[in-house]
N, C-alpha and C positions, 0 to 999 in steps of 0.2 A: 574095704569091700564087705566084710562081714558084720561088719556096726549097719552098713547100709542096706544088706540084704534083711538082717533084725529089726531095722527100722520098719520096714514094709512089711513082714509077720505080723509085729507090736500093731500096725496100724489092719490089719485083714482080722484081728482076733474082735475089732467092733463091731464086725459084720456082724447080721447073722441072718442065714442063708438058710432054706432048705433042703435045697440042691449040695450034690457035691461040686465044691470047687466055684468061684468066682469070675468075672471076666476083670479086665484090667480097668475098666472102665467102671466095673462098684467099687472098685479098690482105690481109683481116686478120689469117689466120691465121698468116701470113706475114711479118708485119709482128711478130706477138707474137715469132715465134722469133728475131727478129733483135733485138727487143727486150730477150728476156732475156739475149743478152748483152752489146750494149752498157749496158745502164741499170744492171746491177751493175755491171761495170769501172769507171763515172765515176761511180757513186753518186749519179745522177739520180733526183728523185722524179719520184711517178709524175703529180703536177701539171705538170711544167717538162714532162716526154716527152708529156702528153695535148696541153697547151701548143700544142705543133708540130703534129699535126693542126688545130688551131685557126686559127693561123696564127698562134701567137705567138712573137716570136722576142725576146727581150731582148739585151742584149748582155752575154752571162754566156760567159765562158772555156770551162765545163766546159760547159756546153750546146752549144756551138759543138763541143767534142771531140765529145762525146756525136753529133751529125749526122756528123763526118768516121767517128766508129768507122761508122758505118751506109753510109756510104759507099762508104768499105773494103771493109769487108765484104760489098758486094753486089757490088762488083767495077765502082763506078761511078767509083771513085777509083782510080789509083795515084802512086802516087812525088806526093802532091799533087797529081796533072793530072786530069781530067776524060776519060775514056774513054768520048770523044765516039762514035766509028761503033759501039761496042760498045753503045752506051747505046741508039743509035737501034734496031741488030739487036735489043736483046732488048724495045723498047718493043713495035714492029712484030710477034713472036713473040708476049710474053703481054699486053700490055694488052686491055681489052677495047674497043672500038670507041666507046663511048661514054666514053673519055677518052683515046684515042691523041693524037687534035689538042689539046687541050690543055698533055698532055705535053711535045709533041714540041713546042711554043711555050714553053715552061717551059726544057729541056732546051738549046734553040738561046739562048736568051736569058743563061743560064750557060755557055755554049762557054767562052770564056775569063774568065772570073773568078777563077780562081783561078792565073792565070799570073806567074811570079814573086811569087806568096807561098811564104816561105820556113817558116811557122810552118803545120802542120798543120792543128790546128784553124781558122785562120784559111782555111786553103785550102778545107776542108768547109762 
């Protein structure tokens, strides 16, 4: 539940909004775009990427890439580490209120998970 709630941060940090806070509906849109292009790069179908909203997480190599590219790319990940205050600034910015607490339990619960993993995808 908490890789799933991260996923959806990782994917609101593409936004970028004026306003505080987002509706659900820039947050898919926004989701698609980052979408297309991690899920060509690693050649994810589009069952394995609906999958993750689900909360299905197997333990597949390229699915586990597939999450770090989205990571990366939203600027929730670098060098492998989790860019924690950055994470919470842009939670606090666009979420919208009815999942910021959630989030931000999601978000503190992966602080360090990925410390001293040396393999990429395994960091994501």
């Amino acid at each position: 539940m908490a890789k799933r709630h991260g996923i959806w941060m990782a994917l609101l940090l593409y936004i970028s909004v004026v306003e505080c806070g987002v509706t659900i509906e820039q947050m898919e849109k926004s989701s698609q775009m980052v979408r297309s292009v991690c899920q060509p790069k690693l050649k994810i179908t589009d069952e394995m990427a609906n999958g993750i909203r689900e909360g299905k997480f197997p333990n597949d190599k390229v699915l586990k890439c597939y999450v770090h590219c989205i990571l990366e790319m939203t600027g929730l990940m670098k060098k492998n580490k989790l860019n924690y205050d950055a994470a919470i600034k842009q939670m606090d910015m666009l979420l919208p209120d009815e999942l910021l607490e959630d989030n931000k339990f999601a978000i503190g619960t992966c602080k360090d998970s990925a410390n001293g993993v040396k393999d990429a995808c395994e960091a994501g």
